[in-house]
Structures are given as structure tokens and as C-alpha cells.
N, C-alpha and C positions, 0 to 999 in steps of 0.2 A: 296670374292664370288660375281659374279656376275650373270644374266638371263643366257647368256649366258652359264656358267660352269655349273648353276643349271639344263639348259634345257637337255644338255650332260647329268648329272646323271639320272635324270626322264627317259630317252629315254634307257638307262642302263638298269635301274632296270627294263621297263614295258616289253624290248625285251628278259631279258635273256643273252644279252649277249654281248660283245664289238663289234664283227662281225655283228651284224644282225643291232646292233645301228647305227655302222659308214655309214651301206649302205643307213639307212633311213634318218638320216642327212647329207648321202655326204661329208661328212668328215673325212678322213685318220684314220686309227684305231689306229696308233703309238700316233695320237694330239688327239684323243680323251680318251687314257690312260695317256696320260701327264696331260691332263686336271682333269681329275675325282682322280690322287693321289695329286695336287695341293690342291683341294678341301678339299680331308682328310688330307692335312699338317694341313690346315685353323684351320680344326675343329678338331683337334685332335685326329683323329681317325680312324679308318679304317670305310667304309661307307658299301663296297661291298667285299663278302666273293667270292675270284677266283679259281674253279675247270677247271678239264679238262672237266665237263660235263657245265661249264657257268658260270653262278656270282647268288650269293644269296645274299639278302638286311640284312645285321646286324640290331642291335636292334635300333642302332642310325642312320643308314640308312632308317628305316621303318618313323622316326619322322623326317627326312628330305622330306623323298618320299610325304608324308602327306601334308606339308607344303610348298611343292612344286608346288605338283599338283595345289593345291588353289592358290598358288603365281602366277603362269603363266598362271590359268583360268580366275585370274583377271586382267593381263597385256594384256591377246588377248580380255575380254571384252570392257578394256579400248580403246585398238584401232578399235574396231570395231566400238563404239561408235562414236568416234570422224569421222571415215571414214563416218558414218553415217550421224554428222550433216555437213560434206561437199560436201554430194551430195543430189539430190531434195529429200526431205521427201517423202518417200511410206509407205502402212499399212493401216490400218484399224482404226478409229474410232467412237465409237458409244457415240452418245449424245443422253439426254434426256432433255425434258424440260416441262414447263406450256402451255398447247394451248395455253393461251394469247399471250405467250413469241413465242412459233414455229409457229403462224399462221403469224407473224411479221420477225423473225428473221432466219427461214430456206429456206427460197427464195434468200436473198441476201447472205448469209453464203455459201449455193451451188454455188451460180455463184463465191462469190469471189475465194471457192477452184477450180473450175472449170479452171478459168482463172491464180494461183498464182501456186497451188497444184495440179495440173489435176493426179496424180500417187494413189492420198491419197484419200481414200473413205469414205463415211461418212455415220454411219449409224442413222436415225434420228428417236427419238422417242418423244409423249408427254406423259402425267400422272400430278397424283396431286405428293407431296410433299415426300409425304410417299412412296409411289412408286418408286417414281425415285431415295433417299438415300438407299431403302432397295437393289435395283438392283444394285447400288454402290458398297455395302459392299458385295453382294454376286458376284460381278466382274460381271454381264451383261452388265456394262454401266463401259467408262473411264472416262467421267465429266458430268456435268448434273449442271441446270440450277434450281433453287431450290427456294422457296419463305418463308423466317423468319424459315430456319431449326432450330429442338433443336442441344442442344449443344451435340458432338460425339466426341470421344473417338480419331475412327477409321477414320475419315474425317477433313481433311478442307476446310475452308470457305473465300473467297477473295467477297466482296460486288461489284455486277458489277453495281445495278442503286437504288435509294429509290424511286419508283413512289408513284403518287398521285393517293387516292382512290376515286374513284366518287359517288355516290349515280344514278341508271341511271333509269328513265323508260319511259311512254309510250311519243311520241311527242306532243307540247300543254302542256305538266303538269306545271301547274303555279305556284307550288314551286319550280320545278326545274331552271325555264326561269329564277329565281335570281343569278343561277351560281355559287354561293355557300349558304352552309348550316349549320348553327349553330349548336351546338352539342344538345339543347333544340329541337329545332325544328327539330331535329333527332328521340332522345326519343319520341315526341310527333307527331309520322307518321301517319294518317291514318290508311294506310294500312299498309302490313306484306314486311321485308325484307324479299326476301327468299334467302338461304344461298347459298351457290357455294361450295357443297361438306366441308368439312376441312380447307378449306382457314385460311389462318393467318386474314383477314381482313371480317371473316363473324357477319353479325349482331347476338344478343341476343334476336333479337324480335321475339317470336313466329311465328310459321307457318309450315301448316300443308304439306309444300314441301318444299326436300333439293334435290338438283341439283348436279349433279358429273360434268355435263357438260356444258361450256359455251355458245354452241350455243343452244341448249332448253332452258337455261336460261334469253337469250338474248329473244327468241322467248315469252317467257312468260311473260317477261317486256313488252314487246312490246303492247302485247295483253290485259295489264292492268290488271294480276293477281297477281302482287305488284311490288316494289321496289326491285331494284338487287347493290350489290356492286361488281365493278370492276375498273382496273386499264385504264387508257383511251387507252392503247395500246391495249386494248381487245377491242373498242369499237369504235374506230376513225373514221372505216369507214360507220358504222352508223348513228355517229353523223353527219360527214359532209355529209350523205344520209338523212337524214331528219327523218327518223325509229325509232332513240330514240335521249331520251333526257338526259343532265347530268346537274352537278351541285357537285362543290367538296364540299370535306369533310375533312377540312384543319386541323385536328386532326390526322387523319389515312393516313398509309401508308402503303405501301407492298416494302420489303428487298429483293430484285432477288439476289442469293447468286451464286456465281461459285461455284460448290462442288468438290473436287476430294477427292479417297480415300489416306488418309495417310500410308506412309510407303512403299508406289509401286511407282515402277519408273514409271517415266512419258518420253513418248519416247518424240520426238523433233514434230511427226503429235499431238499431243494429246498438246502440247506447243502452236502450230502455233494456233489450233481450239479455246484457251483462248483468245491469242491477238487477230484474227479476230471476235471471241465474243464482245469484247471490241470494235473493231472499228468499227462494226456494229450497236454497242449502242448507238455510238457519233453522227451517222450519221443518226439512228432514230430520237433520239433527236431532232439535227437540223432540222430535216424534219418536228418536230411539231408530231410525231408517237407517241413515249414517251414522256410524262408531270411527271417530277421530280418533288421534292418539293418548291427545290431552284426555278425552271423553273415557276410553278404556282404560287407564290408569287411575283416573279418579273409583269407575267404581272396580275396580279392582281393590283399592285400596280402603274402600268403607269396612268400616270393623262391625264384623259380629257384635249384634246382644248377648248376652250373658245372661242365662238364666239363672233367675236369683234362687239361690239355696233354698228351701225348703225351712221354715221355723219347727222346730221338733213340739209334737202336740201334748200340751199338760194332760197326765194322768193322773 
């Protein structure tokens, strides 16, 4: 048995008839009878019951037709598929992510598809944590960019970066201008962290404001109504604006997790939107945009020049 002889019976049994089959596959009626009793030599049986009014499916016919159909729905998926990853990716994808993460990474993300993908459309969203897994699992979103998600069932997880969490607030603050901060001299703040909605990285310290959103909360650092934790990609361009001040916190960290839902295919637009995820990362990174952990350590650790002595001048 091969596709071929199975397609002949399928096309049999769905017409009614050898006549009506041979004209929708274009094939002589006499080879498409030679072929369908070949078939029941195979299988020992008779498949199709032949009257003068047409053909009716026997009992062992009905569990080929059955398994047929599905046999040949998943040979023309397969080559559709494959036709697919040979010509330019089209379609629709919808991402989601952290302001932090979208107010950095959906600018260069659109030019790259613009310029690689110009067919594939992208639909962009932000949200906290919870949001963006639950729109996952309910299919509003094909991946989504996710910050120390719990652990699911129905999802996985590929880690795209570990940043460094900072401690940030108003310009001038003279604990901050140390650049980092001890986990003591954390607990023992002055003032109040105030939290950044659910975040994986929110303070314990009381306070009488929680923040869903990162730029009021940035504003309210600012303004010197306390201390805000964030990743420095949330914060670069204020830093290097003069507006706030940071100071890491070589303990904490924040997990930006790739999510997708498990068990759903993932077309080839929805593949390409990971990998240029990823090389978008690389190349924040480099830009100094995102401070990883390994990245904060290294230059933490580069050692001062040392100014050479001075040679005493002959008199």
C-alpha cells in the first residue's frame, strides 16, 4: 500500500463512485479499478461493496477510510509546512512584554522585521508578569517576554538575560553616588522602597504606595518620595540624563524568561521573533542598555590606574 493507492480509495469512497473518482483525479477508470482491488488483495479483503447504483464502504473499509483521511491530512500538512519554511515567513505575531523590556526592545525588534520580515506583522504588547502568562494560556499572545515566572504546566521557559537590580532615586543621593549597596545598608533605608506592582524584585519595606507602573514610579523617585527598584534597562536613560540616580544591589536579580505556550505549534514567524529577541539582547547588552550580572561584576571589578609618582626634579 502506498499514498498513492490510499488516495485512489479515499477519493472512492468520498465520490460514490469509480466514475466520478477517475474524473476528479484524472485517472483512467480501468487503473483506478486495478488499483483499489490490488489494495484489497493487500489487505485481505474486500474494501468497497460495487452495485449498479455505485460503491459502498464495507466494515473494513470504513477503518481504512478513517485512517486514511488522517494519513493524507497529515502528509499535505507536512508539505505545506515545509513549502512554508521555504518561502519568506508571513502572519501574524503577537508579543508581549515588561515596559522595561518594550520601551528598550520594540523599536529595534520592528526595524529588524521591517528590514528581514517586512510580510510578518507584529503585534506588540506590555503588562506585568501575570498578565502577559495568563493571555498565553488563553492564546491572546504567541510568546511573551516574562520576568521570574511560576513554574506551568502548560508553558515553557528559555531564559533570555539575568539583569542587575538597582536601588534608584532622586539625583545627589549620597548613598546612592557609592554605586553599590550592601544588603545591611538596604534594610536600614531611610526611606520606603516603593514597590513596582508584583515584580519578582519588589522590596519588603513598608509603604504606603504600590506602583503598577514604571514611569509614575520613576517620577516619584525622582521627586524624592522614596526609593524605587529596577533593572537599569528601565532606567539608562535617566541615568545617563542626570534625573535619577542608581546604585546596585549585587544580591537581586530579575529572570526575563521567553515564554511560549506548550503543546502549540509554533509556526516559523513566531521562531524567527525568538531568535531576533535574542539578538537584540546581545546587542543591548553591548550598547551598555542592559547590565547582566556577570556584566556588573566584571566592571565593578576593573582596577584603578595608579598614578605614577611624580620623579623629583634635579636642582
Amino acid at each position: 500500500m502506498d499514498l498513492r493507492q490510499l488516495r485512489y480509495f479515499v477519493t472512492v469512497a468520498e465520490r460514490g463512485g469509480f466514475g466520478a473518482a477517475a474524473s476528479a483525479l484524472n485517472v483512467a477508470q480501468s487503473a483506478l479499478s486495478r488499483h483499489i482491488k490490488l489494495l484489497e488483495h493487500e489487505l485481505g479483503g474486500a474494501l468497497l461493496e460495487r452495485s449498479v447504483r455505485g460503491v459502498a464502504v464495507t466494515e473494513a473499509g470504513k477503518v481504512l477510510l478513517a485512517r486514511g483521511r488522517w494519513l493524507l491530512g497529515a502528509f499535505d500538512d507536512i508539505k505545506t509546512a515545509v513549502l512554508t519554511e521555504n518561502r519568506e515567513p508571513s502572519g501574524t505575531v503577537r508579543l508581549g512584554a515588561p515596559s522595561s523590556l518594550a520601551d528598550i526592545f520594540y523599536f529595534p525588534l520592528a526595524r529588524l522585521f521591517a528590514e528581514r520580515f517586512p510580510r510578518v506583522k507584529l503585534e506588540l504588547s506590555d503588562g506585568l508578569t501575570e498578565e502577559m502568562t495568563d493571555r498565553l494560556l488563553r492564546g491572546d499572545l504567541d510568546v511573551a517576554i516574562v520576568s521570574a515566572p511560576r513554574p506551568n504546566d502548560h508553558l515553557d521557559y528559555e531564559t533570555l538575560v539575568v539583569e542587575q537590580i538597582f536601588l534608584i532615586g532622586p539625583p545627589g543621593d549620597r548613598l546612592l553616588g557609592r554605586g553599590s549597596i550592601t544588603r545591611q545598608e538596604f534594610d536600614e533605608l531611610p526611606a520606603a522602597v516603593l514597590p513596582l506592582g508584583r515584580s519578582p524584585f519588589r522590596s519588603d519595606t513598608p509603604s504606603s504606595l504600590r506602583v503598577e507602573s514604571m514611569t509614575p514610579l520613576k517620577q516619584m523617585v525622582a521627586a524624592g518620595l522614596g526609593y524605587g527598584l529596577l533593572p537599569y534597562s528601565g532606567i539608562h536613560q535617566e541615568v545617563a540624563a542626570g534625573t535619577l540616580a542608581a546604585a546596585r544591589l549585587p544580591w537581586m536579580h530579575a529572570n526575563r524568561v521567553i515564554a511560549l505556550p506548550r503543546g502549540r505549534p509554533v509556526g516559523r514567524p513566531t521562531r524567527e521573533t525568538v531568535s531576533a529577541l535574542k539578538e537584540v539582547c546581545r546587542r543591548l547588552i553591548d550598547d551598555g542598555k542592559i547590565l547582566t550580572m556577570a556584566e556588573t561584576r566584571r566592571v565593578s571589578r576593573t582596577p584603578r590606574r595608579r598614578a605614577r609618582p611624580r620623579r623629583p626634579s634635579s636642582s
